[in-house]
VOBA-1610 file (N, C-alpha, C; in pm, whole numbers, padded with zeros to 5 digits, always signed):
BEGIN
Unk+17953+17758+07444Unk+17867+17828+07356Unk+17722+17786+07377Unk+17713+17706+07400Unk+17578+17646+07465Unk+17517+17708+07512Unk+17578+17746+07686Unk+17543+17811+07783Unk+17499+17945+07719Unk+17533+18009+07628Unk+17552+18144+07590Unk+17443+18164+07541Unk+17395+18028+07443Unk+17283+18018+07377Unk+17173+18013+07461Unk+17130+17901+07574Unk+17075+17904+07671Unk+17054+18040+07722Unk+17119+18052+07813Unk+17084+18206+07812Unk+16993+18286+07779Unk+17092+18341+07650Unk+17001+18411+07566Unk+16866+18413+07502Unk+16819+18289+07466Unk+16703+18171+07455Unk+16626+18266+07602Unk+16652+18206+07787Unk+16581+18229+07901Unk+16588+18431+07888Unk+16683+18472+07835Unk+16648+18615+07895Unk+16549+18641+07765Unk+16557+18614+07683Unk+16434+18669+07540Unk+16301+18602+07591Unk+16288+18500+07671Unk+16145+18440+07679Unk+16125+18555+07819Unk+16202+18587+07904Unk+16155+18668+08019Unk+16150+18817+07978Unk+16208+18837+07864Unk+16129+18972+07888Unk+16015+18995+07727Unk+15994+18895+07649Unk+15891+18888+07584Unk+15734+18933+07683Unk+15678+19005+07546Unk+15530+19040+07664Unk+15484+18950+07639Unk+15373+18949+07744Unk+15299+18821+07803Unk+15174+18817+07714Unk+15132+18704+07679Unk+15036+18654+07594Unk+14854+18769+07597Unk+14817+18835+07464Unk+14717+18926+07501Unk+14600+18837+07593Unk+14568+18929+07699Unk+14442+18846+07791Unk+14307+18931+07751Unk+14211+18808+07773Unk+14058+18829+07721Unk+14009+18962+07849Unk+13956+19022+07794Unk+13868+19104+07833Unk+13919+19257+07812Unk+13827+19381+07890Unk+13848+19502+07846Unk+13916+19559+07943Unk+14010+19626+07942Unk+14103+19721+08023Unk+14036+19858+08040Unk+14004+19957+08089Unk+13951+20049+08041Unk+14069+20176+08061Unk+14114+20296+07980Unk+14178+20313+07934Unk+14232+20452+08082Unk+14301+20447+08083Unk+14372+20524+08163Unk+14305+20701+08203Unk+14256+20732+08331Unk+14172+20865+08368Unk+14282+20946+08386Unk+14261+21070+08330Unk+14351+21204+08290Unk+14285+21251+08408Unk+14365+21290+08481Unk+14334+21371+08617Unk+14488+21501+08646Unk+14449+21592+08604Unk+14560+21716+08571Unk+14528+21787+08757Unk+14615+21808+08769Unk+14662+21876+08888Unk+14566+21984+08883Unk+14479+22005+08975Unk+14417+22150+08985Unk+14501+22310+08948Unk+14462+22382+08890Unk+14564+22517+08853Unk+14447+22646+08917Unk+14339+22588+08961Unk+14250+22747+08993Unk+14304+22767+09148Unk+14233+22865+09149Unk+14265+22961+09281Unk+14099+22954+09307Unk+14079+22980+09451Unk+13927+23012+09499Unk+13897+23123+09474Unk+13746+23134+09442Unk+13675+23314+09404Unk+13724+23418+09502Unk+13805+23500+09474Unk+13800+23606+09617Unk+13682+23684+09667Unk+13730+23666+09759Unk+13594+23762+09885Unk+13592+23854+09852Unk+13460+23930+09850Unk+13416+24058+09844Unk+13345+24108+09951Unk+13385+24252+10043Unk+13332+24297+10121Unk+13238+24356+10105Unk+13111+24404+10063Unk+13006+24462+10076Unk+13033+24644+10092Unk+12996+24694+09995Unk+12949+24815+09996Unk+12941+24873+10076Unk+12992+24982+10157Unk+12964+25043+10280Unk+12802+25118+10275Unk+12717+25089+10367Unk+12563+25110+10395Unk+12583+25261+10467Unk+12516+25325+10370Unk+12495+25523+10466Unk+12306+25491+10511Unk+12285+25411+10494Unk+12119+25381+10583Unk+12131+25274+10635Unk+12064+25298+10789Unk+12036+25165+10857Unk+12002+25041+10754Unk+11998+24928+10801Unk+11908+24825+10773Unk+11754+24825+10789Unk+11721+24772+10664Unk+11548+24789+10732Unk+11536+24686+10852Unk+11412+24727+10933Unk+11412+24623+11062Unk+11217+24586+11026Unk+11257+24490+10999Unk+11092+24392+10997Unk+11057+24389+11104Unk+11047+24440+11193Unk+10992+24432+11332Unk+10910+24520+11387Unk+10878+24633+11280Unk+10786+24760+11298Unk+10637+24677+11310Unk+10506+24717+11314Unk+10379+24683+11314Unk+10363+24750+11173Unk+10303+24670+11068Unk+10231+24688+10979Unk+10160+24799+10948Unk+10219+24873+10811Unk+10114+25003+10823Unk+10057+25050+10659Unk+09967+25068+10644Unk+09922+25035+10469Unk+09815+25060+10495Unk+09783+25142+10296Unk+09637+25170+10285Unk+09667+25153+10137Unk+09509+25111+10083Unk+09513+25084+09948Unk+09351+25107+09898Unk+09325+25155+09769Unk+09212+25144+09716Unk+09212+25119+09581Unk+09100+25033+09526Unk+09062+25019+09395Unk+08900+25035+09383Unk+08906+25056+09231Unk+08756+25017+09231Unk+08735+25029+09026Unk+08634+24939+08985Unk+08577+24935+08883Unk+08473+24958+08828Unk+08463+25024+08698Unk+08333+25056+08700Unk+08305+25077+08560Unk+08234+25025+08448Unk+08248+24948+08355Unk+08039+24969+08318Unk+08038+25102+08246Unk+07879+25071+08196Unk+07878+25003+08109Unk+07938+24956+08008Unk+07876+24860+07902Unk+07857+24743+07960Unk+07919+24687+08021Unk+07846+24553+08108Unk+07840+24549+08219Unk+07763+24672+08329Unk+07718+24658+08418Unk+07829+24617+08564Unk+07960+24588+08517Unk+08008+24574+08666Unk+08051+24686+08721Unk+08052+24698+08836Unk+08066+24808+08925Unk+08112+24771+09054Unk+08224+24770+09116Unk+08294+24683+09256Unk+08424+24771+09281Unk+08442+24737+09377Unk+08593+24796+09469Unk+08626+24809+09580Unk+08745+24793+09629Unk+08777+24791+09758Unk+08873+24884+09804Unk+08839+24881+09929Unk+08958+24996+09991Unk+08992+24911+10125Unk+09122+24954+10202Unk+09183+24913+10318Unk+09285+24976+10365Unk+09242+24969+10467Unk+09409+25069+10566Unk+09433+24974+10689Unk+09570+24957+10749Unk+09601+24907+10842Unk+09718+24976+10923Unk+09704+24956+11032Unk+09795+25051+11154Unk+09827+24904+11282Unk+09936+24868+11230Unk+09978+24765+11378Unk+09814+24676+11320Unk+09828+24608+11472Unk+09704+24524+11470Unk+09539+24572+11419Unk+09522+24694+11380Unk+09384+24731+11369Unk+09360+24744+11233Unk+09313+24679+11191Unk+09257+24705+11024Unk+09118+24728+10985Unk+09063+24821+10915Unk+08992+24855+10856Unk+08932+24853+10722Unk+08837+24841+10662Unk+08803+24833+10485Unk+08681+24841+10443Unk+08657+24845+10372Unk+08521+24799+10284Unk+08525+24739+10162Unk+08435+24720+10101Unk+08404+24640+09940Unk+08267+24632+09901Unk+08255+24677+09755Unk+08128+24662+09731Unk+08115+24592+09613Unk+08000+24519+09566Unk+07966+24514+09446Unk+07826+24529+09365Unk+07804+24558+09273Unk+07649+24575+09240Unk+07660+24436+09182Unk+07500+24431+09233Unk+07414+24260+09250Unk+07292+24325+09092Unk+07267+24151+09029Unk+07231+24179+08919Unk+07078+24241+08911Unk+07020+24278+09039Unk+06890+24294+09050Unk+06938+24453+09114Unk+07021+24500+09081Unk+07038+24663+09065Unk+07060+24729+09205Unk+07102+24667+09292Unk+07139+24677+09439Unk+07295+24684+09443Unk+07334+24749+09562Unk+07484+24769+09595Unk+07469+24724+09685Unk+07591+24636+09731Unk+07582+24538+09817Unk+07736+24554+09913Unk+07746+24661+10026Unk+07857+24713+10070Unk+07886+24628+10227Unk+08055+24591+10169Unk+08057+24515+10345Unk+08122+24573+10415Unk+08132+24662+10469Unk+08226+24710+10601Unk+08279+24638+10730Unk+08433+24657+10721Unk+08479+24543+10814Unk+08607+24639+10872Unk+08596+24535+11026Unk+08729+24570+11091Unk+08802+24423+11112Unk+08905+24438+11194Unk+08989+24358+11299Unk+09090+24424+11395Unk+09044+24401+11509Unk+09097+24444+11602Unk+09185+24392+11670Unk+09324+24386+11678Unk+09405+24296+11707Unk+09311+24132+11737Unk+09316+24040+11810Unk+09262+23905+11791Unk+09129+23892+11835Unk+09045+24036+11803Unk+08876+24025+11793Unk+08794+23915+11673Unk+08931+23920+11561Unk+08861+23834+11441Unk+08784+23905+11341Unk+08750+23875+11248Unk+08682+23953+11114Unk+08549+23999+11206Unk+08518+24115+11177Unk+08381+24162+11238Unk+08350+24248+11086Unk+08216+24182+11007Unk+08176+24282+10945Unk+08011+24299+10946Unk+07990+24404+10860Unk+07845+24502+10865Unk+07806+24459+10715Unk+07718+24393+10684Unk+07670+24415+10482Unk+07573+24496+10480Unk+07559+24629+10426Unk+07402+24708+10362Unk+07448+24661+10208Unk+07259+24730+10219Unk+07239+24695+10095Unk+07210+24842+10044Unk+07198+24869+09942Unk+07156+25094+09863Unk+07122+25006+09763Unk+06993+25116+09747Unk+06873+25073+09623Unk+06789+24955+09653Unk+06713+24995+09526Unk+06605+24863+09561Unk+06606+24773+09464Unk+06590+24640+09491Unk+06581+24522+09382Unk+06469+24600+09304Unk+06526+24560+09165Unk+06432+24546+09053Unk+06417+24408+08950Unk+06333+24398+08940Unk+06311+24228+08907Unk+06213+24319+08752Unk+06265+24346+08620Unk+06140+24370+08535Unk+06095+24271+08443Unk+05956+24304+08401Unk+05957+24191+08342Unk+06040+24114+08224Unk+05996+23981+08216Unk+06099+23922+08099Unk+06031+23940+07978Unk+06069+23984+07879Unk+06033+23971+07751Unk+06097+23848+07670Unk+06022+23770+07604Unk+06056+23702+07513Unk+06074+23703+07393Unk+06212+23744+07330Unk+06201+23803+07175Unk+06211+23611+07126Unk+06169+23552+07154Unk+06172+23421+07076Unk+06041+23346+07073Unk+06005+23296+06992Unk+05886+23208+06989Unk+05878+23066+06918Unk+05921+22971+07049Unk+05936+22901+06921Unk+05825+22811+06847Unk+05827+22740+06732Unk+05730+22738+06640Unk+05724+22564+06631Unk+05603+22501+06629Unk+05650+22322+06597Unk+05676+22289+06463Unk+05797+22215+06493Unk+05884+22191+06409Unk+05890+22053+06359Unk+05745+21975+06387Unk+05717+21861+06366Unk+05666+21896+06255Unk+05742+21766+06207Unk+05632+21732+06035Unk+05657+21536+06047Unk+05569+21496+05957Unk+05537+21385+05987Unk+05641+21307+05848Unk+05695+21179+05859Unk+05803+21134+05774Unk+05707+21102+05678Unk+05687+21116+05549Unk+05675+21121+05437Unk+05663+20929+05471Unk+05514+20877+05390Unk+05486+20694+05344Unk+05539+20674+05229Unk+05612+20612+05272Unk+05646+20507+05097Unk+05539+20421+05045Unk+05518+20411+04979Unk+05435+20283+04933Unk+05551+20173+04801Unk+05499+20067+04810Unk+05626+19974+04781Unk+05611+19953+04600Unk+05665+19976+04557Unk+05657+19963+04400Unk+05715+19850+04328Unk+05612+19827+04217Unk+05584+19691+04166Unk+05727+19637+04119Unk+05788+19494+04151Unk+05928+19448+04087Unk+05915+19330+03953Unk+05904+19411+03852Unk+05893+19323+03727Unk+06027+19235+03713Unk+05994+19090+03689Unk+06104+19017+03646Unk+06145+18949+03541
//
């Protein structure tokens, strides 16, 4: 009976859990079996027009222009281009009452070539002065020191 006791005593100490140990375990990562499928492919729209081809030479024309009497501005531009050759102008009125027009080309790798006139004539009139101003000096007022009875 001993033995029996013994025993029983060694198999309860071997499968007792083992004494709690210091520090942090960190807790077990949930990682679930993937369930998606990949996005399916989509073929593209069947095209009834070519593709555009960027490989043509450049071709454009454009104009603006402003013109504004209550405060005098007055400017605008225009431009056209064909392949390498471009063409334009621009003007603006200058505050001394002149138009001040630049005409320009480029000719494939000739570089900016332009022309400036000028239409009309400077006017410079005289200045009037609606202000006058007036001296505004005055002199600080004397104290004189008054008697301290005690």
């Amino acid at each position: 009976m001993k033995i029996i006791i013994t025993l029983a005593v060694a198999a309860l100490s071997l499968a007792a859990p083992d004494r709690p140990h210091a520090g942090y375990t960190p807790p077990a990562v949930y990682r679930p079996a993937p369930t998606y499928r990949p996005a399916p492919t989509y073929a593209p729209p069947p095209s009834y027009r070519p593709a555009p081809s960027y490989e043509a030479p450049a071709k454009y024309a454009f104009d603006w222009a402003v013109q504004d009497a209550y405060s005098g501005n007055d400017f605008g531009h225009q431009e056209s281009r064909d392949g390498d050759r471009t063409q334009g102008s621009y003007y603006v009125q200058l505050p001394d009452g002149r138009r001040q027009k630049v005409t320009y080309y480029v000719d494939g790798d000739s570089g900016y070539v332009a022309e400036v006139s000028y239409e009309g004539e400077a006017q410079y009139p005289a200045q009037r002065t609606s202000y006058t101003p007036s001296p505004s000096y005055n002199p600080s007022p004397v104290y004189a020191a008054a008697p301290v009875y005690g």
